[in-house]
N, C-alpha and C positions, 0 to 999 in steps of 0.2 A: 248241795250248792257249793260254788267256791269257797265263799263268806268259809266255809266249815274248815278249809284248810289252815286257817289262820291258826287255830291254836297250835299248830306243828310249827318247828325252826323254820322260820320264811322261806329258806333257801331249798329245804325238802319238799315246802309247799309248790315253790314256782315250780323244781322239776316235775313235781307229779302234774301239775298244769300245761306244764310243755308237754308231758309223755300224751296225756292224754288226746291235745291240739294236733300232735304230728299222728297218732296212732288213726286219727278221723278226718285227716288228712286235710285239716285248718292249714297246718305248717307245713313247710317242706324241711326237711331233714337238716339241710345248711339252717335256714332259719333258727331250728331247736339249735345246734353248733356254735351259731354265733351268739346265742342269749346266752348261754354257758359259758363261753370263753369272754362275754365281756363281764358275767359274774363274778369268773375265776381270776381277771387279769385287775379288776378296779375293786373288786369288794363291795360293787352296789348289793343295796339288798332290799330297795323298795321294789315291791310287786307293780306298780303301774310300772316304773318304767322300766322294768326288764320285761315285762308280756309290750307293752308299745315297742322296742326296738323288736322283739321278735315277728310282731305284726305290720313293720314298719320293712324290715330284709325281705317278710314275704310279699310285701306288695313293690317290693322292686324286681322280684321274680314273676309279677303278675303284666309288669314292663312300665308301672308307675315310676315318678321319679320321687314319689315321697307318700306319707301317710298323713291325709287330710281330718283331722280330729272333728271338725266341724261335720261331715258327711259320715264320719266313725261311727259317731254314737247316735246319728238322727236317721241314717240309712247302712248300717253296719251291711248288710247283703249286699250291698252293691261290690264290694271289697273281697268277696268269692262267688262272682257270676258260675262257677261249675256246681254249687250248691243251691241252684236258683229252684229246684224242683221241691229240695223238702225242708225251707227255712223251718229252723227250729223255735221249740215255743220258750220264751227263755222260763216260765217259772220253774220248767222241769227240766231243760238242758242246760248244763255248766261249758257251752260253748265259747269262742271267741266275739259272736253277735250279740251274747247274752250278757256274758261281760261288760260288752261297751257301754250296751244301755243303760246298766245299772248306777254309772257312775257319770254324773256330771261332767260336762267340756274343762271350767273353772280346777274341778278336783284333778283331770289327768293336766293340763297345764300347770296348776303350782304345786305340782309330784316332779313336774320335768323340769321346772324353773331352778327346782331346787338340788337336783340332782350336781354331784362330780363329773359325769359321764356324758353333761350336753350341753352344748354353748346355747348361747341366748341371746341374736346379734341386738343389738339395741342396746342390751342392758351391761354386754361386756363383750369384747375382742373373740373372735371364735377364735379356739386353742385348739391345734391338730393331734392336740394330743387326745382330745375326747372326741370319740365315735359321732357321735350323734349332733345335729342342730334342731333348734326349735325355732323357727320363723313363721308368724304369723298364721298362728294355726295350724302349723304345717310342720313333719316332725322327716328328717332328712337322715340318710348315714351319710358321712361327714363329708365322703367324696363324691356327691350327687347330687351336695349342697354346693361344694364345690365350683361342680363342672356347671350349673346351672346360671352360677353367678358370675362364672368366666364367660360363659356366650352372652349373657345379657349387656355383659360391659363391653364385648368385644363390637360385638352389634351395634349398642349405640355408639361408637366413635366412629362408628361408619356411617352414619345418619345426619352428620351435622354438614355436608357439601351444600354450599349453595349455587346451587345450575344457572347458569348463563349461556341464552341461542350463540353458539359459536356462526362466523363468518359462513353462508351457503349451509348450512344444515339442512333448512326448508327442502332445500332442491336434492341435495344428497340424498335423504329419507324417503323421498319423493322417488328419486330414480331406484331405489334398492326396492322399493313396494310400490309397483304400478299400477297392483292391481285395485289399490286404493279409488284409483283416479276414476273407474269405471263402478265403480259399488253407487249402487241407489243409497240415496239419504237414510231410509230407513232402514239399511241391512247395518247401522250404527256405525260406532268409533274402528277401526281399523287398529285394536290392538296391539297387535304385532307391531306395528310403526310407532304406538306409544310406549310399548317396553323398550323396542330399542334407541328411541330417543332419551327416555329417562337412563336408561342404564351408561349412555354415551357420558353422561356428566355424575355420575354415582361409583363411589369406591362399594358399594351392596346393590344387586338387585334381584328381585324374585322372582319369577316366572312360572305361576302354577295354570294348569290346564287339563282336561280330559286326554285320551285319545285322539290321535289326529288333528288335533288343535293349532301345530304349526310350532315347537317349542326348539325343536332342530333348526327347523328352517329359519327362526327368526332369529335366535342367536350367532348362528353361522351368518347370516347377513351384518348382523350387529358386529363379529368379529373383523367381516371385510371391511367396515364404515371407521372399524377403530384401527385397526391396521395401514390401511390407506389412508388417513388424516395424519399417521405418525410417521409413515414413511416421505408425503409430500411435505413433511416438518424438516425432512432433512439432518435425522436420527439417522447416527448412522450402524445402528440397528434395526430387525424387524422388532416389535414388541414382545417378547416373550409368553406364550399362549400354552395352558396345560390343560388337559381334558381328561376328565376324571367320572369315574361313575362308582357306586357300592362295591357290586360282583364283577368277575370277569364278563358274564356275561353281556351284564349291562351294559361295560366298556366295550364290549366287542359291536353290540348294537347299533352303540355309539359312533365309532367310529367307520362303521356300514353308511348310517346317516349320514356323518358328515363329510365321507369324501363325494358322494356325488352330489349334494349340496355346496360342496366349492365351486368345484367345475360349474354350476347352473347360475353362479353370479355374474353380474354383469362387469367385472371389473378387470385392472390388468392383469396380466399374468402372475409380474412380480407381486402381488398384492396374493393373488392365489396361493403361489407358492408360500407365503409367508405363512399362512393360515395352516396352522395342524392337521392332520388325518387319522391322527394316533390317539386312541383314550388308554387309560389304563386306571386301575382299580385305585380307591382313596389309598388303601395301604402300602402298595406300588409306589405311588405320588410322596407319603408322608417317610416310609422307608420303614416298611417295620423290622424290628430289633426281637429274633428268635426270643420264645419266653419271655416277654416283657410288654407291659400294657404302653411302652413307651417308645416313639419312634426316633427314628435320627433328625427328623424336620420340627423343630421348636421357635421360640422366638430367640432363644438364641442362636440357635443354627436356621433360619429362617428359608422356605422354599426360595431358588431364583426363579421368580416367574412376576412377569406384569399384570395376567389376567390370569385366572380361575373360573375354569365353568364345570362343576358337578350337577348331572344328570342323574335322574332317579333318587332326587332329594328326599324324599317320601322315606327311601330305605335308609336313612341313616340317623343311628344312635343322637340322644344325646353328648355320650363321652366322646365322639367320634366329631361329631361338632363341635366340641370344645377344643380336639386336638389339630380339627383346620385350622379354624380359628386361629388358635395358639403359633402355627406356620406360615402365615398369611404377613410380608412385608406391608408394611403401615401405606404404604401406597400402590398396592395392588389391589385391582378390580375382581369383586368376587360375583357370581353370577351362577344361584341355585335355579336349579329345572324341576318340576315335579308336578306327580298330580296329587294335591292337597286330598283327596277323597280316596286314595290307595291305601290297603294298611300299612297301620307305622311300623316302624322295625325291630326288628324281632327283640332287641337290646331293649332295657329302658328308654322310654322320653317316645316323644311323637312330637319332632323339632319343625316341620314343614309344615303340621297339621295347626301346630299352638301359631306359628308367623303365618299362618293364612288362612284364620281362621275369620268368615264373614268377608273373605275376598271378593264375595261375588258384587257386595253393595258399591264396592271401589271405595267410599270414604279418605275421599279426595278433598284437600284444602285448597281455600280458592285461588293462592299464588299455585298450588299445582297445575292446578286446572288453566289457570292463565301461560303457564309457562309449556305447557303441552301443546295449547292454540298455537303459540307464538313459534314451537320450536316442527311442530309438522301438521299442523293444520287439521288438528282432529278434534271435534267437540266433544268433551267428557262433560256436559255440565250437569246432567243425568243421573252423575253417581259422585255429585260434589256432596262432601259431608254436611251436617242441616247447621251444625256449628263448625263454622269454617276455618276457624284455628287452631278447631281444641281437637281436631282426630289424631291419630297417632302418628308420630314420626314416619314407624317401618311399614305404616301404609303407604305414603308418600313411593316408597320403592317397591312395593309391592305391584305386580299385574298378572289377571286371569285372562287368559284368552279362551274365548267364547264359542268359536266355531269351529265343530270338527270338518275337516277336509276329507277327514276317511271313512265316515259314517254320513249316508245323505237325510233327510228327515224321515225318508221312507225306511231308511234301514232298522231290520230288526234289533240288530244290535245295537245303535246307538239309543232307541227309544229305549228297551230292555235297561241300558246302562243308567239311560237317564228316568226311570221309572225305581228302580232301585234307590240310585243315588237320591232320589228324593222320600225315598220310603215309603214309596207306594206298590202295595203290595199286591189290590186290586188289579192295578195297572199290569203287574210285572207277568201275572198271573193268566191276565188276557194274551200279552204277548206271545206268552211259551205255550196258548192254549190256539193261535191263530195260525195257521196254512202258510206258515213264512220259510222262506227259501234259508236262511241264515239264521233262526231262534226256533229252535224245539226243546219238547221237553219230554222225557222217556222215564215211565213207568216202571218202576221195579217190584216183583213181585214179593222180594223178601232179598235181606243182605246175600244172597248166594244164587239169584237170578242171575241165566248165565247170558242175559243178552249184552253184558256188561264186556263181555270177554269179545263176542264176537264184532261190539260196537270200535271195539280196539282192533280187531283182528283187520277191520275194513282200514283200519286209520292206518296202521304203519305196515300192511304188505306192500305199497308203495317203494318204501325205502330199504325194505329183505330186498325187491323184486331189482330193484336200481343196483344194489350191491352185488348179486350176481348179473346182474346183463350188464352192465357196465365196468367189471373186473379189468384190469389191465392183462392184455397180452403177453406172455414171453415172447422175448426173442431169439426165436432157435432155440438151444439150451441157455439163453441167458437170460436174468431175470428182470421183468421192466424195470424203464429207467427211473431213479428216486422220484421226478417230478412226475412222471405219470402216475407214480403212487398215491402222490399226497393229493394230486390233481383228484383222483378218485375218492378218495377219503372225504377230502373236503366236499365234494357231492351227496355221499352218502350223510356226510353229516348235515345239510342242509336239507335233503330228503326229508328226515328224522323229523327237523325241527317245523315242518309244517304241521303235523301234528301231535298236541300234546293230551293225555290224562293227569288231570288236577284232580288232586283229591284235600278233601279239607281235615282230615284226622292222619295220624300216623297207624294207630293201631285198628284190628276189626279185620273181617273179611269185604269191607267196604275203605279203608284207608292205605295207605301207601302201600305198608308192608303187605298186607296180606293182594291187592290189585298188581302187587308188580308178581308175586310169586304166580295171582292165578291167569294172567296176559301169557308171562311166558310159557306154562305148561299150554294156552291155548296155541302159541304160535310154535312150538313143538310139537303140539298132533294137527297142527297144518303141515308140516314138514317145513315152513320156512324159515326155521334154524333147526341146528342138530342136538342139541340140550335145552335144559332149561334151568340148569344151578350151575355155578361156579363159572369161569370162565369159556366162550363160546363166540364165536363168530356171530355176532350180528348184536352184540349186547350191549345196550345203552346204560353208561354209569354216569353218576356226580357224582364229586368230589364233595367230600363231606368238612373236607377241616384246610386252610391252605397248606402248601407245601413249596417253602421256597427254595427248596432246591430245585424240582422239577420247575418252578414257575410257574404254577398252578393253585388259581386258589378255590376258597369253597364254592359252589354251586357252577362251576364249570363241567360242563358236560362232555362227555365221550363217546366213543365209538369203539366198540374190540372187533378188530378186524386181522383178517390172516393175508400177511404183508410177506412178502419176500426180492429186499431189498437187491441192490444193484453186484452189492460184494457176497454176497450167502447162496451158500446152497443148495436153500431149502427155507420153505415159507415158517413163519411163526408171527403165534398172536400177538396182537400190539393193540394197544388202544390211542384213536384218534383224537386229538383237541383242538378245535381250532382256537389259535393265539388272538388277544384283541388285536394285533397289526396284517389278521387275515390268515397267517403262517400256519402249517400244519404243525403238529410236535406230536411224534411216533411214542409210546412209552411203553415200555413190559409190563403187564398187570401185575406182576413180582414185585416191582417199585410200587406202587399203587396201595398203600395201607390204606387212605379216607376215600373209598369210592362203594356206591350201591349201587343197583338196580334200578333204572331211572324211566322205567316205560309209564310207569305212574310218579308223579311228586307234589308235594304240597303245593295249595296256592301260595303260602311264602314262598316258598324258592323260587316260583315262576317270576315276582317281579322283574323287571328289569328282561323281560324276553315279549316276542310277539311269536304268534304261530298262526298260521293259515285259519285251523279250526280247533276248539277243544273240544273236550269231553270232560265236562266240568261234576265229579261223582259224592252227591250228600251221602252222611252218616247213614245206617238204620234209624237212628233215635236223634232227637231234638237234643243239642249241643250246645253250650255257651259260647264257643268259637263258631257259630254260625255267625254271620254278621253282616251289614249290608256291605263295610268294608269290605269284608272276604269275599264277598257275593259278587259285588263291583269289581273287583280285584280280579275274579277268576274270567270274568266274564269280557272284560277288555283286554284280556289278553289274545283275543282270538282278531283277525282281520278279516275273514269271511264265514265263519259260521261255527255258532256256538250247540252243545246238547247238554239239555244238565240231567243228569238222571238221579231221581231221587222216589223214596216209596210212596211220596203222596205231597199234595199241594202242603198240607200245613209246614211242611220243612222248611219250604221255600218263602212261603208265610211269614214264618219266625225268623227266620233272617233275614231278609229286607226288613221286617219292623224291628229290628235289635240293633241298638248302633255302641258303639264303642267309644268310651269316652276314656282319653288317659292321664292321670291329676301330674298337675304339674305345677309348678310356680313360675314359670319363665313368662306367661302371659303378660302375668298382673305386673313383672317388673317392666314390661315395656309397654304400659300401659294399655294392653289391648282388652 
């Protein structure tokens, strides 16, 4: 038992306790690291709270923002879902689960009250000089106490506007959303009309929604209504307007959406014009500074912009939110997009998840509810809160829009999304088990069934076949001209991107690695490519890490293609990227250090993309990262038809009914 190490010098006992947590792979590697270097650097030498900070680093690797003592020691398993198969029994394992139980919530609190090594806000000034905080149960490293308490504060000062019908709104909101006019009573509130009325009079507003919900379109309408009120003000400026997403990719999406979304407004030109087209990545926006968690955009160096609108809110960190935030001019309009039901991001924190969570009920105060009627003619009285004054501020700017445009009730997929999204398993099961044109579901006989290969082999001979019929011409002996190049490029890369394999593991002959290596050996005894390692004509990469020299950042996708430009010779390999302002950008795979093999990629990366159809591919074996968010996640990324293939219903099973929860403290500070 541990008890037994006690009679050795404490300090020999914890290492043997850490060796033993990392060696069974409780901890991860950094974890044991930092329990040792905050040993060696403060001279703590109590065992709770060197094993809690150790258990505390690992559950910020798990994407917690902190370690919850109260759920430690009453459900210590939840805190390594990947050991969920052989919970140990504690009289006989000297585990980390066994540990907790043994010892009272009271006993690891006043071990940590009393510690050098951890602030204790309440009872004294948190000091940056010690690691660790303890709040309320809840045991922080210092910088994720931090960051958590800078977005809570930044957020309430954004919460206290109080909205007044400006002169013709009614009619304004009215003419931007027509379709309102014609809806039957019962197809309810007209959403879209009440986020962007509220957002019209709010420095914060949130906008979560599924799929095809309208999140683009409604904000883009919102920016023409803010634009145009500021220009007939007689500013003799346009508003300052920045559009921002995670990934490149997402930016790139982005601003797919919103340019022909401008053009489809009803308003003047000048108003059009004034309205962006361009997104680009949070880090692009904030200016990140090579090696350093810190950008050039602070409050003291603060973005110039009026408005902010980040899309694929879902994907971003806690620390990344705190560093908007922290950039955000005290009178700039900030306006997140997201689907609250997508996975959180890969970082610590699940910031979009914690502000919208129980969006669906609206918990609406009844001056909300009043000032909605008054301001566009919409009855929310439906989802007014039961005590009408006491719901939460960041509800008040909170809105979920409710109806997909791009899934109809009959569609497989939207029912699929919405069968999952509610955790019904039964449901989901029928779906992928019924004659539907756009949801199936493919049997695998064992991780190395090759119908996997050839189901790929159907999805991207498309975009091999496009890349040669569609080649640019010489002319004469001269080599086509740059834009016929890029003109082709960008085709072929749009090819690509109608279909995608998501896979949910990296390792296996069923996960990224091993599905990208067996794709390409399939589409090499196709003959349509000429390799299938190293560099090749027809090979789809990401970028794995960004690279701001090239202007390229992680999860941007490519194309390696044999290009032979206007001044050369002679053709050579290059790989394509389209820029988020549309632009092609050529690159030597030479330059190209962070890029793989992208014909299969996780469902993380796919956030922030859409594709025709997936091929959505489960592990062999039931996974703790199975999850309905993953599930949902993978599965809305397709716009016409999804295949999940997996070796048998219970996988499918077990992830629609497994959901993800990520502990945080940001809720309870804004009272949700």
């Amino acid at each position: 038992m541990l008890n037994d190490h006690i009679a050795l010098p404490l300090n020999t006992a914890i290492s043997a306790i850490l060796d033993d947590w990392t060696r069974e792979g409780w901890l991860r590697s950094v974890d044991h690291a930092f329990t040792c270097l905050l040993n060696e650097e403060s001279g703590e030498q109590n065992e709770i709270v060197l094993l809690l900070a150790a258990l505390t680093s690992q559950q910020v690797g798990q994407g917690n923002i902190c370690l919850d003592l109260q759920q430690a020691v009453s459900e210590p398993m939840v805190l390594w879902p990947e050991h969920w198969a052989v919970e140990p029994q504690e009289e006989t394992l000297d585990t980390p689960p066994a540990w907790l139980r043994q010892r009272p919530i009271d006993e690891l609190a006043a071990a940590l009250a009393k510690s050098t090594v951890v602030s204790t806000p309440g009872q004294d000034e948190v000091d940056d000089s010690r690691p660790l905080v303890f709040s309320g149960n809840r045991l922080y490293l210092r910088r994720y106490w931090r960051h958590e308490q800078e977005v809570a504060e930044a957020l309430e000062k954004r919460l206290v506007a109080e909205p007044t019908v400006a002169e013709g709104l009614p009619e304004r909101l009215a003419g931007l959303f027509p379709q309102a006019q014609d809806q039957a009573p019962a197809t309810g509130p007209d959403w879209q009309k009440v986020a962007s009325a509220l957002a019209l009079h709010s420095p914060l507003t949130i906008i979560t929604g599924g799929p095809g919900t309208g999140k683009t379109t409604t904000v883009v309408r919102l920016l023409g209504l803010l634009q145009a009120r500021h220009l007939e003000g007689g500013e003799d400026r346009a508003l300052r307007i920045r559009l921002a997403a995670p990934t490149g990719k997402a930016a790139a999406r982005l601003s797919e959406s919103i340019g022909g979304a401008v053009e489809a407004l009803a308003l003047d030109r000048s108003v059009k014009d004034a309205i962006p087209r361009e997104a680009t990545t949070l880090h692009r926006l904030l200016g990140s500074r090579r090696n350093s968690r810190f950008f050039r955009h602070d409050r003291h160096n603060p973005l110039h912009a009026d408005v902010v609108v980040v899309d694929e809110a879902s994907m971003i960190d806690l620390e990344m939110t705190a560093k908007l935030l922290d950039a955000l001019p005290s009178d700039c309009r900030l306006i997140l997009l997201g689907d609250k039901d997508q996975l959180a991001s890969v970082e610590a924190g699940a910031v979009l998840g914690d502000l919208c969570r129980g969006a669906e009920a609206g918990d609406y105060r009844a001056d909300t509810v009043a000032w909605i009627d008054s301001a566009c003619g919409e009855d929310i009285r439906d989802f007014q809160a039961d005590s009408d004054d006491q719901a939460p501020a960041i509800r008040q700017h909170t809105v979920m829009l409710r109806h997909s445009h791009r899934f109809s009730a009959e569609s497989g997929i939207g029912g699929l999304a919405k069968a999952i999204n509610e955790g019904d398993s039964d449901r989901s099961l029928d779906l992928l088990g019924e004659a539907d044109r756009d949801v199936t579901q493919q049997t695998l006989k064992g991780p190395d069934d090759t119908v996997v290969e050839s189901l790929a082999l159907a999805g991207y001979r498309d975009y091999l076949s496009l890349m040669e019929d569609q080649r640019p011409q010489e002319h004469g002996d001269k080599a086509p001209l740059d834009e016929e190049t890029r003109a082709w490029a960008k085709q072929v890369i749009h090819a690509f991107s109608r279909f995608q394999v998501l896979a949910t593991v990296r390792q296996g002959s069923l996960g990224v690695n091993g599905l990208n290596e067996r794709i390409a050996r399939k589409l090499k005894s196709a003959e349509l490519v000429k390799n299938h390692h190293g560099w090749y004509e027809g090979r789809p990469v990401m970028m794995t890490r960004n690279d701001y020299e090239l202007g390229l950042m992680n999860g941007d996708v490519g194309i390696c293609l044999k290009t032979r430009l206007e001044d050369e010779d002679e053709a050579r390999l290059r790989v394509a990227f389209e820029l988020p302002d549309g632009k092609i950008r050529l690159v030597l795979p030479s330059r190209l250090d962070g890029a793989e093999s992208v014909y299969a990629m996780t469902v993380h990366k796919s956030q922030g993309s859409e594709f025709n159809r997936v091929l959505v591919v489960l592990p062999e074996q039931d996974n703790p990262i199975l999850s309905r968010e993953l599930l949902y996640t993978a599965v809305t990324r397709a716009r016409e038809g999804v295949t999940i293939a997996a070796t048998g219903h219970a996988l499918i099973r077990a992830a629609v009914e497994r959901q993800v929860t990520r502990r945080s403290g940001l809720r309870e500070r804004l009272g949700l």
